[in-house]
TIRO-2110 file (N, C-alpha, C; in Angstrom, 1 decimal):
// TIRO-2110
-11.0, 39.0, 22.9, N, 1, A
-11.1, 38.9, 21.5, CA, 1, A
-9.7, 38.8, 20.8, C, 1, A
-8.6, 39.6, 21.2, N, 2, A
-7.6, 40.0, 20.7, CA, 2, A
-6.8, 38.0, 20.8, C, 2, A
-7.2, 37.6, 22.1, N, 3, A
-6.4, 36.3, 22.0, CA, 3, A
-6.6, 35.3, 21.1, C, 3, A
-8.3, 35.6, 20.9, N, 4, A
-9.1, 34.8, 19.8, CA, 4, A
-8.2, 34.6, 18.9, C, 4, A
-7.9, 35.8, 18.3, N, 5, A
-7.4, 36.3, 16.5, CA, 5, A
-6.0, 35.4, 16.8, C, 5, A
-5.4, 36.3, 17.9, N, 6, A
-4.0, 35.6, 17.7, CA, 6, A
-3.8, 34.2, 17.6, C, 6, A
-4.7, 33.6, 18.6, N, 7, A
-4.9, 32.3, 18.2, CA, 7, A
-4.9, 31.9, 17.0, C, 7, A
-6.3, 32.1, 16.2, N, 8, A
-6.3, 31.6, 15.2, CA, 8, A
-5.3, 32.1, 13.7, C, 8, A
-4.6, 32.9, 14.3, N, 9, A
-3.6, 33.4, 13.3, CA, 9, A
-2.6, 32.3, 13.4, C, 9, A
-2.6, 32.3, 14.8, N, 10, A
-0.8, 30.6, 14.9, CA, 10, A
-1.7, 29.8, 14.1, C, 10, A
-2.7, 29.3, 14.4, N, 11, A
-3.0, 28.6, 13.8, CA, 11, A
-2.7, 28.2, 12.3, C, 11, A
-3.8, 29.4, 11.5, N, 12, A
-3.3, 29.7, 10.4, CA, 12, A
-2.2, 29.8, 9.7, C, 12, A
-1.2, 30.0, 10.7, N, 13, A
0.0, 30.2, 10.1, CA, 13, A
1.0, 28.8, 10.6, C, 13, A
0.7, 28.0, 11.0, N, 14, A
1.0, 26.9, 11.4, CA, 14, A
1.0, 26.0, 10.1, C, 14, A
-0.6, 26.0, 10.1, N, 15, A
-1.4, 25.2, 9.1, CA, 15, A
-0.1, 25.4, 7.7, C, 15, A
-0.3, 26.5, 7.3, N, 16, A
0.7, 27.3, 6.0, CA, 16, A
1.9, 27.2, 6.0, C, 16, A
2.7, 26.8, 6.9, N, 17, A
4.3, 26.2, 7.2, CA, 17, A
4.1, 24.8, 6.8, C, 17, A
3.0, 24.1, 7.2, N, 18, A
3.3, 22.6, 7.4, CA, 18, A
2.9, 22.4, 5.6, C, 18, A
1.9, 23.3, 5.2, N, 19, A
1.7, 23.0, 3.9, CA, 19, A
2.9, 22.6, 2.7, C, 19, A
4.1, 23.6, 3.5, N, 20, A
4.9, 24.0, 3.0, CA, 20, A
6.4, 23.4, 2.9, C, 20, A
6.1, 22.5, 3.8, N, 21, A
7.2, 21.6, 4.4, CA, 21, A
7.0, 20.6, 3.2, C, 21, A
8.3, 20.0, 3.4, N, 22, A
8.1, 18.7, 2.6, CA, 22, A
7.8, 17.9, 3.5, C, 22, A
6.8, 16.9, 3.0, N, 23, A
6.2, 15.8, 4.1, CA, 23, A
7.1, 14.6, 3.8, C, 23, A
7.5, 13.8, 4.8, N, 24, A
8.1, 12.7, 4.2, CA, 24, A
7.4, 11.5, 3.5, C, 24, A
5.7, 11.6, 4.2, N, 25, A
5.2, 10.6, 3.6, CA, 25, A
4.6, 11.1, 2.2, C, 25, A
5.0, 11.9, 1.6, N, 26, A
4.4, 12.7, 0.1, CA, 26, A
4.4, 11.8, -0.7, C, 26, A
3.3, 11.2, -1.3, N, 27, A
3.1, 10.4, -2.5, CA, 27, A
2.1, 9.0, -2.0, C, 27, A
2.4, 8.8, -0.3, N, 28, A
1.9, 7.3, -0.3, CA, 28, A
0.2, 7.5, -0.4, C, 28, A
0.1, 6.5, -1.0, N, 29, A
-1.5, 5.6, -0.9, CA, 29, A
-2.1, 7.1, -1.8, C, 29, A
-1.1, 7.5, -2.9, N, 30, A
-1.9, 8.2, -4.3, CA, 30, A
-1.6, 7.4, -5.6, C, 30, A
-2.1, 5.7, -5.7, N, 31, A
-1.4, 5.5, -6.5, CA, 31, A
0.2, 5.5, -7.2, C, 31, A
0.0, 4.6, -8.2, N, 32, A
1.3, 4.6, -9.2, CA, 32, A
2.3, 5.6, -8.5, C, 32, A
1.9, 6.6, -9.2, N, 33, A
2.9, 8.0, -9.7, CA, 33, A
3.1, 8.4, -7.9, C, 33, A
2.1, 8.3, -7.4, N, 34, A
2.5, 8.8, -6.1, CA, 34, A
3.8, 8.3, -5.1, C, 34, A
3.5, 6.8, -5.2, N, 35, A
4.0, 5.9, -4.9, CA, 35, A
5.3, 6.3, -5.5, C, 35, A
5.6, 6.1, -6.9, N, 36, A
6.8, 6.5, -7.4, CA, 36, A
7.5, 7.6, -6.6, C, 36, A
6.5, 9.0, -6.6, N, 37, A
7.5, 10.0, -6.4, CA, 37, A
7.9, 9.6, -4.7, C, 37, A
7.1, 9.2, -4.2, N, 38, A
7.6, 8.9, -2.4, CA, 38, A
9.2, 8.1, -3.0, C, 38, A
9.2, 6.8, -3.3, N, 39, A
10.2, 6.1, -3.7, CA, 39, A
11.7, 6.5, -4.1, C, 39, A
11.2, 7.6, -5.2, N, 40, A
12.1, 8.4, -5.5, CA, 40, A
13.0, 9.4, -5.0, C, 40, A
12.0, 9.7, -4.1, N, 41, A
12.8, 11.2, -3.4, CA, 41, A
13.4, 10.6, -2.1, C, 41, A
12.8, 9.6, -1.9, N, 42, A
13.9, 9.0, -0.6, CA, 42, A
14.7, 8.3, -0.9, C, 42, A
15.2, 7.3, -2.4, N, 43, A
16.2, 7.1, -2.6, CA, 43, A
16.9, 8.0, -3.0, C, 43, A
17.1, 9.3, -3.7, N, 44, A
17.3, 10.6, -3.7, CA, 44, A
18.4, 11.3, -2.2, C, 44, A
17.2, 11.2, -1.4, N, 45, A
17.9, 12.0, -0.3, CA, 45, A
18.9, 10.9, 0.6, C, 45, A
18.8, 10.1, 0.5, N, 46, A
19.6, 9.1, 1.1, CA, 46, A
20.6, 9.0, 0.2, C, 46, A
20.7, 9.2, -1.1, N, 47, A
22.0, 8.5, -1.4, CA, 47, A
22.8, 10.2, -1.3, C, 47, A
22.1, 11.3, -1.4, N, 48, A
22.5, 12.4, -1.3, CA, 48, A
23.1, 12.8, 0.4, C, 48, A
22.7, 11.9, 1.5, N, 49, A
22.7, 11.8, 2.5, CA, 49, A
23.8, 11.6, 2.9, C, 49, A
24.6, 10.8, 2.2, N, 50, A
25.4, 9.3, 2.4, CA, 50, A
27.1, 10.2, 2.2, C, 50, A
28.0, 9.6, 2.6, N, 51, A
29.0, 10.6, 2.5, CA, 51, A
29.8, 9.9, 1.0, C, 51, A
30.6, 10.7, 0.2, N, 52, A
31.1, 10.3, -0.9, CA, 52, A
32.2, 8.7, -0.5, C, 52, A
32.5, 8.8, 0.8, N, 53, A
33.4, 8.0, 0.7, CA, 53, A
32.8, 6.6, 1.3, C, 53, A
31.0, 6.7, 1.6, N, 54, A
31.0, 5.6, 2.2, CA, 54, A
30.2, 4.9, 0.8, C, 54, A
30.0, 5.7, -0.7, N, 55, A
29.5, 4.8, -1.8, CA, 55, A
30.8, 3.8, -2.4, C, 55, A
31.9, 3.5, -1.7, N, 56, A
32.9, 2.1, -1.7, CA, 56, A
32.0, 1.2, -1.0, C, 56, A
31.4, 1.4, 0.3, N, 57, A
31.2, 0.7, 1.4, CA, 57, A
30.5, -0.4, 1.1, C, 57, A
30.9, -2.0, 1.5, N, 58, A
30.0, -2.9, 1.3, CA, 58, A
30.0, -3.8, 2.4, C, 58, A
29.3, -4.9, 3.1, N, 59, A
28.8, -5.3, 4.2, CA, 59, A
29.5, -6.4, 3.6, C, 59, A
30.1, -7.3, 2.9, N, 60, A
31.0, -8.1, 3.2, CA, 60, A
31.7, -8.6, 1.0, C, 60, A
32.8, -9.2, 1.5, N, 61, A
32.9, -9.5, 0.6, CA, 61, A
32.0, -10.1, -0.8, C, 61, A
32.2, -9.6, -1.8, N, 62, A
31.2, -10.6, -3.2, CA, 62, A
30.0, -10.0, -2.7, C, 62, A
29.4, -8.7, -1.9, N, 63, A
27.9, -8.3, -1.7, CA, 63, A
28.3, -7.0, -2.6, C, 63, A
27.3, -6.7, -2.9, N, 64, A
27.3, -4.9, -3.6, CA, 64, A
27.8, -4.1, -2.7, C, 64, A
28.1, -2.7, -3.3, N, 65, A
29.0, -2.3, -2.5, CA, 65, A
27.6, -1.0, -2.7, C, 65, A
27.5, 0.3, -1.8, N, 66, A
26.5, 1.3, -1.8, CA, 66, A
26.4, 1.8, -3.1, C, 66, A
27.3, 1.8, -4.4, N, 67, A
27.4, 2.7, -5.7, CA, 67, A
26.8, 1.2, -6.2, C, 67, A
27.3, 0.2, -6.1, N, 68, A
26.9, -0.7, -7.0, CA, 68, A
25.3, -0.9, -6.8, C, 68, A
24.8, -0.7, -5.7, N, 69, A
23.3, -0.5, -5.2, CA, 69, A
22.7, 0.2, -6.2, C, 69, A
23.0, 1.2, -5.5, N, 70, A
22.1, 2.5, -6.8, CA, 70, A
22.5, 2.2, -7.8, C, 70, A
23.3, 2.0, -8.7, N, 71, A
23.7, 1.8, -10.1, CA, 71, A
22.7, 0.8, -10.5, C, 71, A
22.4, -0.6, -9.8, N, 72, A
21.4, -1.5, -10.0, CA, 72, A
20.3, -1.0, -10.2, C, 72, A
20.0, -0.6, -9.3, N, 73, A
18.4, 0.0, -9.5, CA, 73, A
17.9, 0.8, -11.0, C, 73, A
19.3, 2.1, -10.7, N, 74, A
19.4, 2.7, -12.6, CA, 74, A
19.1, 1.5, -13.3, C, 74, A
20.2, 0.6, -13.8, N, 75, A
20.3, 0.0, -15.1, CA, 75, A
19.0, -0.7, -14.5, C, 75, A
18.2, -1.2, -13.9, N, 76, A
17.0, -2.0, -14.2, CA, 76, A
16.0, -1.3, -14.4, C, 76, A
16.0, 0.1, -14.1, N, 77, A
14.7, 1.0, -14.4, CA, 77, A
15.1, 1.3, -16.1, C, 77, A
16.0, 1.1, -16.4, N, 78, A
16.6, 1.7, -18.0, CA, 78, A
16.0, 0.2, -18.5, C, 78, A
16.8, -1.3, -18.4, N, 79, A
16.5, -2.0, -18.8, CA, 79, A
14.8, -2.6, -19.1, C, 79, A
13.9, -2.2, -17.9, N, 80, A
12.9, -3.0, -17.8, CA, 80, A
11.9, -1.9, -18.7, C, 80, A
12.6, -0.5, -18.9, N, 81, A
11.2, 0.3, -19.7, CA, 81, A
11.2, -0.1, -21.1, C, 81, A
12.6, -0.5, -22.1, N, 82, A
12.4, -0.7, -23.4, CA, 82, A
11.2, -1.7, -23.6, C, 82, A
11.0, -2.7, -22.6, N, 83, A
9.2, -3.3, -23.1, CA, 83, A
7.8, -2.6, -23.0, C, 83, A
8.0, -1.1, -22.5, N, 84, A
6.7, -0.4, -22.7, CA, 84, A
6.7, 0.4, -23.9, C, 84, A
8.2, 0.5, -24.4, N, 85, A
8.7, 1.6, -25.2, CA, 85, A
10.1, 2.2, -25.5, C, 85, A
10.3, 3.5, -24.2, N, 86, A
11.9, 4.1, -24.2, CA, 86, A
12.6, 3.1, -24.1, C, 86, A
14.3, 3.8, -24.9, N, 87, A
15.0, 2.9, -25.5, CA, 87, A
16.1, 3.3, -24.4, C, 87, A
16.8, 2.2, -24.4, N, 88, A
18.1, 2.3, -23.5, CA, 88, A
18.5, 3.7, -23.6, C, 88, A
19.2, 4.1, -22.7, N, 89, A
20.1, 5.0, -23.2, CA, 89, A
21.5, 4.7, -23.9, C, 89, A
21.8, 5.1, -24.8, N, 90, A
22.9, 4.9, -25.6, CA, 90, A
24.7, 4.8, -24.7, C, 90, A
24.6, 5.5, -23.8, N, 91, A
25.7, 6.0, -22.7, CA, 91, A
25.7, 5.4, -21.7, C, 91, A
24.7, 4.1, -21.5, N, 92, A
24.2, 2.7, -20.3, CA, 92, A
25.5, 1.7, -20.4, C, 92, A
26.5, 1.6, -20.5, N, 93, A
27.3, 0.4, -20.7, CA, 93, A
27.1, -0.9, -19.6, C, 93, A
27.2, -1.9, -20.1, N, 94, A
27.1, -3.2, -19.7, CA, 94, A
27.7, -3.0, -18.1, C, 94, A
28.9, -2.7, -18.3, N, 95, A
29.5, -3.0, -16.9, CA, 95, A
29.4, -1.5, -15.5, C, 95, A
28.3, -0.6, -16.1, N, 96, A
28.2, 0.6, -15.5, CA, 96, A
28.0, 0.5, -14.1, C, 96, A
27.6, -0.8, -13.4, N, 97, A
27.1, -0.7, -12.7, CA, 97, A
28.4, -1.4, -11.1, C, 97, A
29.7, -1.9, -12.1, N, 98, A
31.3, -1.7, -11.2, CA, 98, A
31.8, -0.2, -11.6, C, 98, A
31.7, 0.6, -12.8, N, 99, A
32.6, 1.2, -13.1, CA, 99, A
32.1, 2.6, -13.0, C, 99, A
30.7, 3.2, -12.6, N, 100, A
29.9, 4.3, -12.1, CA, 100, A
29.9, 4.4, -10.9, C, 100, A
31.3, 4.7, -10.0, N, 101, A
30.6, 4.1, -8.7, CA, 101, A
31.6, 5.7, -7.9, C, 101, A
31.3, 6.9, -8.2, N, 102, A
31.8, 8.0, -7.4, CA, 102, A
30.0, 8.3, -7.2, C, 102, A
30.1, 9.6, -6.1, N, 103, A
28.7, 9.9, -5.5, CA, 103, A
28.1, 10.3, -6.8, C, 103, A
28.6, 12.0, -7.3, N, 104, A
28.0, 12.8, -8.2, CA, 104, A
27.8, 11.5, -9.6, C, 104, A
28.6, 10.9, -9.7, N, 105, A
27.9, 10.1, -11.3, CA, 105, A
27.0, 9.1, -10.7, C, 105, A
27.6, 8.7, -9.6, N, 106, A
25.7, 7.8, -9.2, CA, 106, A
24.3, 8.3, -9.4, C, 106, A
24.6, 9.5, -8.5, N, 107, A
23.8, 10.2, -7.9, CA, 107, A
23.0, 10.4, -9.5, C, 107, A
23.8, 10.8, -10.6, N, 108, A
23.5, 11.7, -11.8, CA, 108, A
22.2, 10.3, -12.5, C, 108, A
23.0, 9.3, -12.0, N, 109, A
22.4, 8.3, -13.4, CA, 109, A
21.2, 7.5, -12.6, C, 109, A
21.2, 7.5, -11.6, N, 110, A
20.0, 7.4, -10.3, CA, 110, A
18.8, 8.6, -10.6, C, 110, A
19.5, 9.7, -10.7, N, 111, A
17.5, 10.7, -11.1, CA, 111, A
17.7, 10.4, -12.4, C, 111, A
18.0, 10.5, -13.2, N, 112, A
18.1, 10.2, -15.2, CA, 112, A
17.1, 8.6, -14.9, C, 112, A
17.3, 7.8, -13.9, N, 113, A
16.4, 6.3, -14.2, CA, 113, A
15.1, 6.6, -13.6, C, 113, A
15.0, 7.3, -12.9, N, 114, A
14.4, 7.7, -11.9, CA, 114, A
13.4, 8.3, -12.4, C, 114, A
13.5, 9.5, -13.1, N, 115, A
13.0, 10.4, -14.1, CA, 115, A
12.1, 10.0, -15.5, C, 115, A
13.3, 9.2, -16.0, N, 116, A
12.8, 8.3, -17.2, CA, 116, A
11.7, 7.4, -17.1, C, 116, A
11.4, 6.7, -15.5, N, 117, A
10.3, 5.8, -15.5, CA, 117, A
9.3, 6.8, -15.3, C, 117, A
9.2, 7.8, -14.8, N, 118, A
8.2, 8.2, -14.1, CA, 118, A
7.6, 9.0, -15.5, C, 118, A
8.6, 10.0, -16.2, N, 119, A
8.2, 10.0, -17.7, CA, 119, A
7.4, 9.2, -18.3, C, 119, A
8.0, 7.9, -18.3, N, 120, A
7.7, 7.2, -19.5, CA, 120, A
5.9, 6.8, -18.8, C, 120, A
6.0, 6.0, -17.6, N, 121, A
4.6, 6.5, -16.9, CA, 121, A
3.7, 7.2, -17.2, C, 121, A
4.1, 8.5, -16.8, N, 122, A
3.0, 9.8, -17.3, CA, 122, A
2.4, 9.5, -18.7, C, 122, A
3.4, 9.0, -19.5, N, 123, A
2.9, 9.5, -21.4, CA, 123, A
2.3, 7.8, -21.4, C, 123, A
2.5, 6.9, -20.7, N, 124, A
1.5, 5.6, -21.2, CA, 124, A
0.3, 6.1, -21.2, C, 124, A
-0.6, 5.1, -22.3, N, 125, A
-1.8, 4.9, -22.4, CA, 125, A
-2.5, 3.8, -21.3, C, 125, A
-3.5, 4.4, -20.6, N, 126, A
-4.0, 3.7, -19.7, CA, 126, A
-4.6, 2.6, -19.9, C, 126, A
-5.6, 2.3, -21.5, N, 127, A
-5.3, 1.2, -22.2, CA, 127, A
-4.2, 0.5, -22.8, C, 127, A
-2.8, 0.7, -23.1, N, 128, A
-1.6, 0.1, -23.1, CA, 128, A
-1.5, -1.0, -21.9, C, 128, A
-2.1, -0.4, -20.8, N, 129, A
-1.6, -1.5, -19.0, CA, 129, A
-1.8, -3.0, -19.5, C, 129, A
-2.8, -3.1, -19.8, N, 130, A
-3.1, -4.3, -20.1, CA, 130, A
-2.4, -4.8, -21.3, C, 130, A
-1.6, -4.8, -22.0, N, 131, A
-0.8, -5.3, -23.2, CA, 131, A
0.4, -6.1, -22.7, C, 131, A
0.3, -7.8, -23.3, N, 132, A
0.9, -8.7, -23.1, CA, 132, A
2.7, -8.3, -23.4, C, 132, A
3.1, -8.9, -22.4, N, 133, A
5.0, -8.7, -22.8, CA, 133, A
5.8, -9.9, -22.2, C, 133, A
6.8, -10.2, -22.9, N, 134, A
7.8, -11.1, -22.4, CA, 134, A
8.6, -10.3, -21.4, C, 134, A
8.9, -10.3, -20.5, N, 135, A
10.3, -10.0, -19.9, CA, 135, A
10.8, -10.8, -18.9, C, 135, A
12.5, -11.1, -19.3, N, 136, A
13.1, -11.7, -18.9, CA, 136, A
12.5, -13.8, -18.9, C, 136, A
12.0, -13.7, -20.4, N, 137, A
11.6, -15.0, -20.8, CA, 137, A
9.9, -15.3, -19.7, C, 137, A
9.3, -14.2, -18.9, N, 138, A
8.3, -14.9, -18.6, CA, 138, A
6.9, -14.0, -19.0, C, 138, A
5.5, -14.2, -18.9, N, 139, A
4.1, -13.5, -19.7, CA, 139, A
4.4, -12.0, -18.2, C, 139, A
4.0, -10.8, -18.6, N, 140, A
4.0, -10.1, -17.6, CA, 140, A
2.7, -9.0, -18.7, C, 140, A
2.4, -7.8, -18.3, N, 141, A
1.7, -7.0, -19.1, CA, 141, A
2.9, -5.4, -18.6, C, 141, A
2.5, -4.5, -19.1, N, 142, A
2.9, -3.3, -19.1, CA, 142, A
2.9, -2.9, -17.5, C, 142, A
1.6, -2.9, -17.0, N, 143, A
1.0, -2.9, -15.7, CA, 143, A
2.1, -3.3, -15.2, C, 143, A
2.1, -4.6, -14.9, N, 144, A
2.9, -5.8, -14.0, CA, 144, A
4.7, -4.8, -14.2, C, 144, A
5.1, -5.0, -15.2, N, 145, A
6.4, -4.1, -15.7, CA, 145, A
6.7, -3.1, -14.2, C, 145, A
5.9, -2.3, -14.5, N, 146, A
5.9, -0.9, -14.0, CA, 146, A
5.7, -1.5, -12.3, C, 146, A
4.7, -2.0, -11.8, N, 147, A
4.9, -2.6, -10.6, CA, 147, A
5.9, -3.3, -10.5, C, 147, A
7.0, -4.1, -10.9, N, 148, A
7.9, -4.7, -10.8, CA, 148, A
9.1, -3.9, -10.5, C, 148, A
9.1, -2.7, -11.5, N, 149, A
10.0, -1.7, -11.6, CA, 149, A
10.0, -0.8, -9.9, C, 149, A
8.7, -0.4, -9.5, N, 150, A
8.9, -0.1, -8.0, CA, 150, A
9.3, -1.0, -7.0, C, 150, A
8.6, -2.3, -7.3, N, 151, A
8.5, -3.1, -5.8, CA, 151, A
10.1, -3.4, -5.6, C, 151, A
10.8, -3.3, -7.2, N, 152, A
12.6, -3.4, -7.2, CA, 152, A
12.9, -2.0, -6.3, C, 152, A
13.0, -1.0, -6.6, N, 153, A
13.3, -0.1, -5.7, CA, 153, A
12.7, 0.4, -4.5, C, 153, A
11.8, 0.0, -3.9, N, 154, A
11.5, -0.5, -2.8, CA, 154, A
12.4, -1.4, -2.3, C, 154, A
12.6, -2.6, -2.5, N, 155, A
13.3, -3.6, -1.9, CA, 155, A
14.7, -3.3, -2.2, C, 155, A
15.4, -2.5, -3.1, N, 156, A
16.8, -2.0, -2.4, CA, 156, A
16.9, -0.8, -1.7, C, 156, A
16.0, -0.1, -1.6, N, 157, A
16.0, 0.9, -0.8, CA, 157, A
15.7, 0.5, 0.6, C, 157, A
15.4, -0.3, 1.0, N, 158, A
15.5, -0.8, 2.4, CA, 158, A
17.1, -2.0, 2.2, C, 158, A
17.5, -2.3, 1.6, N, 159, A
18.7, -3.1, 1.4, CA, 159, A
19.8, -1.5, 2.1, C, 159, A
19.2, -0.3, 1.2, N, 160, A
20.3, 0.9, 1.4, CA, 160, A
20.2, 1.6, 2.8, C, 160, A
18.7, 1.5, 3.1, N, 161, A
18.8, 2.2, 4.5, CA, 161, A
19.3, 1.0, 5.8, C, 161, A
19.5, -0.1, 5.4, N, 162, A
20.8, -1.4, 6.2, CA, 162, A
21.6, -0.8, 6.2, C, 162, A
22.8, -0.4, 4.5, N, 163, A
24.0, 0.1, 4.7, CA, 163, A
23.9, 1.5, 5.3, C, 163, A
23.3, 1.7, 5.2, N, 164, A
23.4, 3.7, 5.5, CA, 164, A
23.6, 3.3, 7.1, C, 164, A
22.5, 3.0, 7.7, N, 165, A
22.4, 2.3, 9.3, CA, 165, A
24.1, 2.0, 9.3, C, 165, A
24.5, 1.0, 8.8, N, 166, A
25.7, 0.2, 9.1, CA, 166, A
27.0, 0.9, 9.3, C, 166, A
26.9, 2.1, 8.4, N, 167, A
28.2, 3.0, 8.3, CA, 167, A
27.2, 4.3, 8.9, C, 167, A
26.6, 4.7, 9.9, N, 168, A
26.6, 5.6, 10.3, CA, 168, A
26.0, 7.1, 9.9, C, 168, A
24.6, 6.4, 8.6, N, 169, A
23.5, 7.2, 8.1, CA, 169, A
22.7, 7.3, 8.4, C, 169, A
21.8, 8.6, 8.9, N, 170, A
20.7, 8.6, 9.7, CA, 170, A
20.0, 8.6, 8.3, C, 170, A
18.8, 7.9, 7.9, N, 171, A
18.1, 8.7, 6.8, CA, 171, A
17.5, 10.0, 7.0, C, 171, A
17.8, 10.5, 6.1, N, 172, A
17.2, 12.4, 6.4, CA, 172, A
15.6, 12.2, 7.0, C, 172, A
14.8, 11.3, 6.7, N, 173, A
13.2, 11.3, 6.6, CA, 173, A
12.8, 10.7, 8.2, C, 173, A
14.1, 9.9, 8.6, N, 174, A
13.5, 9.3, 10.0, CA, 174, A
14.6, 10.0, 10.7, C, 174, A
14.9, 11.3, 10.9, N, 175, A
15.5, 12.0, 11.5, CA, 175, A
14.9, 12.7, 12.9, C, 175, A
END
């Protein structure tokens, strides 16, 4: 009987660690916002991963260089929300995305974009999704926006786990 318990105590207490761990797959296949936060926290830990000196690093001439990466992603998450709503930020300069390029101000202006979508997300009206918008001269809806806005950080976030690979980054999540 006694092995019973203890059993089911590892058990239980097993169970209660794992609850407690961060999962790396946290967010997939809950939707939107889910989707986001997986997105987020792995470009998060990866650029947090990365050593200060390898956000110079770039895979060849006239390509982005790792700061100029993340910086991209920021200014398009800032640019692409003024059509649901939030306004630029006032402190976004044109050329932020050569001249922001140390870890901590990446890193800083990467959760502020990061943050602001997922914000601006939460407070839409779920009838707003469907409301027609121009951007970047073509028909899109709010919906489409906001999916555009992930499937972009998705697709440099596998661009960053290339560089990271290249210069010698494990990602923390496939560790």
């Amino acid at each position: 009987m006694i092995k019973l318990r203890t059993w089911m105590l590892l058990l239980v207490l097993l169970g209660a660690s794992r609850s407690f761990a961060q999962d790396p797959l946290d967010g997939l296949w809950q939707g939107y916002d889910g989707e986001w936060r997986h997105v987020s926290s792995q470009l998060i830990a990866l650029a947090e991963a990365t050593p200060a000196d390898k956000f110079a690093w770039r895979p060849a001439p006239g390509v982005r260089s790792t700061s100029e990466v993340y910086m991209h992603i920021a200014i398009a998450n800032f640019e692409l929300l003024p059509v649901a709503g939030p306004h630029l930020p006032p402190d976004l300069k044109a050329d932020s995305e050569k001249t922001v390029n140390t870890k901590p101000a990446v890193i800083a202006w990467l959760k502020r974009s990061l943050e602001a979508v997922k914000q601006a997300h939460l407070a839409a009206d779920p009838k707003d999704m469907s409301r027609k918008l121009k951007v970047n001269g073509r028909d899109a809806t709010v919906d489409g926006m906001y999916l555009r806005i992930i499937v972009h950080g998705n697709e440099h976030m596998g661009q960053l786990v290339a560089y990271a690979r290249m210069t010698g980054v494990v990602p923390p999540w496939s560790k």
